[in-house]
TISENU-437519 format. One line per field, with one value per atom (N, C-alpha, C): residue number from 1; y, z, x. Coordinates in steps of 0.2 Angstrom, whole numbers, padded with zeros to 4 digits. Atoms other than C-alpha are relative to their C-alpha. Last residue first. Layout:
% residues N
num <- c(NUM, ...)
north <- c(Y, ...)
up <- c(Z, ...)
east <- c(X, ...)
***
This chain:
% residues 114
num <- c(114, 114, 114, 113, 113, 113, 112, 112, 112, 111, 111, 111, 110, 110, 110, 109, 109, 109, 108, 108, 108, 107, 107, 107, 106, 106, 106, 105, 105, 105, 104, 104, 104, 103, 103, 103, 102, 102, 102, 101, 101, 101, 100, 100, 100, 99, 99, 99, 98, 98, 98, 97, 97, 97, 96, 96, 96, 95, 95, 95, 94, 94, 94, 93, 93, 93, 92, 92, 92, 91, 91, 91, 90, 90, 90, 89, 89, 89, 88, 88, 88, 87, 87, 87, 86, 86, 86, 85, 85, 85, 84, 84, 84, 83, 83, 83, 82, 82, 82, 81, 81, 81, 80, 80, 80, 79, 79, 79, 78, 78, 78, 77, 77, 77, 76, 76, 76, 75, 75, 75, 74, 74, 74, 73, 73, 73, 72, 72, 72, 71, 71, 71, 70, 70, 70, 69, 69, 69, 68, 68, 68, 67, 67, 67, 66, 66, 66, 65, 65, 65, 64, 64, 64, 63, 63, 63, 62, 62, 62, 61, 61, 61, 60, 60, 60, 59, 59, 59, 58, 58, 58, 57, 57, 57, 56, 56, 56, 55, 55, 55, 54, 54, 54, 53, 53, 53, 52, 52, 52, 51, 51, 51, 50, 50, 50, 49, 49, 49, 48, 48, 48, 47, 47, 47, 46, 46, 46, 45, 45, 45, 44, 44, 44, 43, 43, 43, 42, 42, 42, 41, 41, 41, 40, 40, 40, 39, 39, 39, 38, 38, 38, 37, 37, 37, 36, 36, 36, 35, 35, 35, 34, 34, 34, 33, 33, 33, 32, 32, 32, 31, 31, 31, 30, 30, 30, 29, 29, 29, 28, 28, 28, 27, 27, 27, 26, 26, 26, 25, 25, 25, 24, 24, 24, 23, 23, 23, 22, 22, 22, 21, 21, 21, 20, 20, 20, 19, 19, 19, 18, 18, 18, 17, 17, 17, 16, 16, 16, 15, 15, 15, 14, 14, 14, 13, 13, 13, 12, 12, 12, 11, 11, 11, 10, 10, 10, 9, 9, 9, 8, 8, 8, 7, 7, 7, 6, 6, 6, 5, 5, 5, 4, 4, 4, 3, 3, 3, 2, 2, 2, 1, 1, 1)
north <- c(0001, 0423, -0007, -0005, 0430, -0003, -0009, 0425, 0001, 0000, 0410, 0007, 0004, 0407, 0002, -0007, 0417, -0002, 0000, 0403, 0007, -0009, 0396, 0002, -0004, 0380, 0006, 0001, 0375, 0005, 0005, 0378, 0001, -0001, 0392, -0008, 0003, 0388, 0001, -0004, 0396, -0001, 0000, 0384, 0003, 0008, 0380, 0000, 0007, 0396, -0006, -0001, 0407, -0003, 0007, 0400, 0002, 0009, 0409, -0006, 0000, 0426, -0007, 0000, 0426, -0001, 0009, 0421, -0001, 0006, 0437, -0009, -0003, 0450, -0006, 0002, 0443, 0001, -0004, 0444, -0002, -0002, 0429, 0007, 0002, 0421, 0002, 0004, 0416, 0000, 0006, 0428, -0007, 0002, 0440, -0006, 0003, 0440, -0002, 0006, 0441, -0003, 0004, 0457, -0009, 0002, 0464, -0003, 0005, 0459, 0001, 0006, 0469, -0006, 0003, 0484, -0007, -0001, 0484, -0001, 0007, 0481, -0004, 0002, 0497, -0009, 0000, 0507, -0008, 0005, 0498, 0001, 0005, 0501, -0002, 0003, 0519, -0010, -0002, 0522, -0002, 0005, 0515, -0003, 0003, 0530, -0009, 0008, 0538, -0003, 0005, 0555, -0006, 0003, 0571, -0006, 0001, 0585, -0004, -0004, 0593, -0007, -0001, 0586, 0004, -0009, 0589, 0001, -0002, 0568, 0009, 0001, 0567, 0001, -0007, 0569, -0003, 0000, 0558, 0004, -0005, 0559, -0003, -0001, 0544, 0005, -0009, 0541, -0002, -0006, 0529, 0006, -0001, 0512, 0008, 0002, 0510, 0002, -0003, 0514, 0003, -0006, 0504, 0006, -0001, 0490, 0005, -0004, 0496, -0001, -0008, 0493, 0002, -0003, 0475, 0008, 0002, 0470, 0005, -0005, 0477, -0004, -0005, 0467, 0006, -0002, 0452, 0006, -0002, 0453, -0001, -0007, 0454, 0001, -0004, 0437, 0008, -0001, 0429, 0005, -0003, 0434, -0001, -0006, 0427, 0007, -0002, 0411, 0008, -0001, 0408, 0003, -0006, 0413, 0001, -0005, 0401, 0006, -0002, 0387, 0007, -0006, 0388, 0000, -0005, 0373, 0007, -0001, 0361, 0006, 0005, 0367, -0001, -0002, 0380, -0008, -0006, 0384, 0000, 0002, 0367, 0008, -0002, 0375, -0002, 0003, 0364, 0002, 0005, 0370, -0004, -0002, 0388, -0007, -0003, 0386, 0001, 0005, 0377, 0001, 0008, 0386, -0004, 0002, 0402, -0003, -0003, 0404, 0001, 0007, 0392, 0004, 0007, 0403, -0005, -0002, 0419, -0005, 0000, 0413, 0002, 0004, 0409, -0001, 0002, 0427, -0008, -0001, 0434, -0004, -0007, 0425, 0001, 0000, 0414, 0005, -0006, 0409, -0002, 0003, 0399, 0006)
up <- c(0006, 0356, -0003, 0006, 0364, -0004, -0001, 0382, -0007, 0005, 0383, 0002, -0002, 0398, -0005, -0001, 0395, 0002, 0006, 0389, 0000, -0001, 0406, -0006, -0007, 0410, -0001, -0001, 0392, 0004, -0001, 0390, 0002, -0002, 0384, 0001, 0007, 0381, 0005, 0005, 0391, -0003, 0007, 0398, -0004, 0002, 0416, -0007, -0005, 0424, -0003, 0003, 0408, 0003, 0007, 0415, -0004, 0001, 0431, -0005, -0003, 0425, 0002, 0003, 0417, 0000, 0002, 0432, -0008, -0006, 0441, -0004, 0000, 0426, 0004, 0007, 0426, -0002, 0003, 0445, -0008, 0002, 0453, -0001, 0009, 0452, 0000, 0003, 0470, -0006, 0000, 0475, -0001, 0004, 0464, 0005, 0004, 0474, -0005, 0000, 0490, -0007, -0003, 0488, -0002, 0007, 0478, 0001, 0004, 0495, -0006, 0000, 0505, -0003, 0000, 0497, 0003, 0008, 0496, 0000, 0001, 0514, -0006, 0000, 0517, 0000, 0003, 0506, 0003, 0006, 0515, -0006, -0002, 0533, -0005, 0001, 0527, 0002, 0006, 0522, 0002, 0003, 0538, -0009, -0003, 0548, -0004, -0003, 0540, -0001, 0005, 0533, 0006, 0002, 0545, -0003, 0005, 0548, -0001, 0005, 0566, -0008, 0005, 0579, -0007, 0000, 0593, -0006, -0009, 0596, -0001, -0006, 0577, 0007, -0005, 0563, 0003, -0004, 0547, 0007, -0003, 0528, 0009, 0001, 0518, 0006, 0005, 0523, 0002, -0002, 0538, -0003, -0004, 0532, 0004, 0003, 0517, 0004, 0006, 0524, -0003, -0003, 0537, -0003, -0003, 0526, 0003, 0007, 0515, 0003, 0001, 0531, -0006, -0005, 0533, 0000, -0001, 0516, 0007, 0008, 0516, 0000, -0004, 0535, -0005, -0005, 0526, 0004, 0003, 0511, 0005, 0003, 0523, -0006, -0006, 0532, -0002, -0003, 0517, 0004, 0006, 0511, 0001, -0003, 0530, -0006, -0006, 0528, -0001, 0004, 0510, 0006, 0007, 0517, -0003, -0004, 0533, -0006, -0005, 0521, 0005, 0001, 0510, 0001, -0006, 0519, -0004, -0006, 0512, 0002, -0003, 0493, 0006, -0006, 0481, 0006, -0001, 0463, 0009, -0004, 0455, 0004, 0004, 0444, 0002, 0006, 0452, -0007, 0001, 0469, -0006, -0004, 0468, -0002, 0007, 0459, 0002, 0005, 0474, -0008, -0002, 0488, -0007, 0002, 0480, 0000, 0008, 0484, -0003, 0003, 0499, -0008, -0001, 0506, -0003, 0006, 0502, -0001, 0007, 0509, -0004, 0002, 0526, -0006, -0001, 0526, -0002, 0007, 0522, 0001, 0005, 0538, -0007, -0001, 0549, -0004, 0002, 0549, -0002, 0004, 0562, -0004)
east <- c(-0003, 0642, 0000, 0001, 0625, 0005, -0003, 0629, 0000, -0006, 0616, 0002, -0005, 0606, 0007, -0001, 0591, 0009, -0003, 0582, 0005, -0003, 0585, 0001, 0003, 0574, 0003, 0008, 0574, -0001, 0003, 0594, -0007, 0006, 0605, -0002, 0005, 0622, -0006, 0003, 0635, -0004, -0003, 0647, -0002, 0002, 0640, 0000, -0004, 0649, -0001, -0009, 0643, 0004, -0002, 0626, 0006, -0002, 0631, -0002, -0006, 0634, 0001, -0003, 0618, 0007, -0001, 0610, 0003, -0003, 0618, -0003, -0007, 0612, 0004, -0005, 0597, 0006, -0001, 0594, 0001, 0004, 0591, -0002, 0004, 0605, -0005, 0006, 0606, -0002, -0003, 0621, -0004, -0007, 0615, 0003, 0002, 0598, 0008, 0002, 0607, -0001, -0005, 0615, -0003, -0005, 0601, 0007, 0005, 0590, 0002, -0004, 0604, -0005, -0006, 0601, 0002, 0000, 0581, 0009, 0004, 0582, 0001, -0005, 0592, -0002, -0008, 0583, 0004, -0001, 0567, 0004, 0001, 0571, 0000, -0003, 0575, 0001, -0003, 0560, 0006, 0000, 0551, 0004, -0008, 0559, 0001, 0001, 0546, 0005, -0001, 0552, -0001, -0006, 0547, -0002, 0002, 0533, 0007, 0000, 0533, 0003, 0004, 0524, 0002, 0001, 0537, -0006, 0004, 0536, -0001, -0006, 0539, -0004, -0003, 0525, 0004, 0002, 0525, 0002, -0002, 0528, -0004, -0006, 0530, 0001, -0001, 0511, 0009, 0000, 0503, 0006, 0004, 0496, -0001, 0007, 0504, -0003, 0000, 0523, -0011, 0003, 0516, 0001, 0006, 0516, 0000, 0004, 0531, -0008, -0001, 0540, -0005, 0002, 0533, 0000, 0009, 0535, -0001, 0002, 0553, -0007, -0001, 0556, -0001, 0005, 0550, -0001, 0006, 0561, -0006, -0003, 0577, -0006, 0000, 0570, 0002, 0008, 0569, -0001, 0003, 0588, -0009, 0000, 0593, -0002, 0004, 0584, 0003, 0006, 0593, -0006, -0001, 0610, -0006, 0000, 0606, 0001, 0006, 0600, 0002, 0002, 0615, -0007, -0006, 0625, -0004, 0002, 0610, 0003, 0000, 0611, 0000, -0001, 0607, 0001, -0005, 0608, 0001, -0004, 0602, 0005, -0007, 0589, 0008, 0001, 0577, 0005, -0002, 0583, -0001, -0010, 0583, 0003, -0002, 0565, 0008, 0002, 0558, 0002, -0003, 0567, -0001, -0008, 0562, 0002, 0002, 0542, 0008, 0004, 0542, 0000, -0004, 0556, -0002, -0006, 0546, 0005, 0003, 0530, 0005, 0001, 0541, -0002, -0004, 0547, -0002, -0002, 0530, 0008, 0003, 0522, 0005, 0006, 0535, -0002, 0001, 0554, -0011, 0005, 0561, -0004)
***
């Protein structure tokens, strides 16, 4: 069940994924688990925020917050996702050249130029 920025990220997608026709039932676990992966980069960047890039260790001595890599590797699998939802320009680009190129209302971004 998805809850907090996770579920605000669901109700902030779902609605534009399915208008544009890009997502349908059997791609609910792929869109839960692209939520859930910008929940965990929110979250890190929250404590990020709260207590410094830099932070001490049990010996006290001066290291990177382990919340850094949380949101490298967050940040990677959230450009995974987005490409596969198109929502990247580069990635919906790629799929109006699926649906025969031509720009349209909803996506003036849709054409490939030739």
């Amino acid at each position: 069940m998805l809850t907090g920025e996770a579920l605000a990220e669901w109700k902030r997608v779902l609605p534009e994924l399915a208008r544009l026709e890009l997502v349908k039932p059997i791609d609910a676990a792929a869109l839960t688990a692209d939520c859930l992966c910008w929940a965990r980069l929110v979250e890190a960047q929250r404590e990020i925020d709260k207590v410094g890039v830099i932070i001490a260790n049990e010996h006290g001595f001066a290291v990177r917050n382990p919340a850094i890599g949380v949101i490298e590797n967050a940040s990677r699998e959230l450009r995974a996702w987005a490409n596969e939802f198109g929502l990247t320009p580069a990635s919906e680009t790629k799929l109006s050249r699926e649906d025969g190129g031509a720009a349209s209302e909803a996506n003036p971004f849709g054409a490939t130029g030739s």
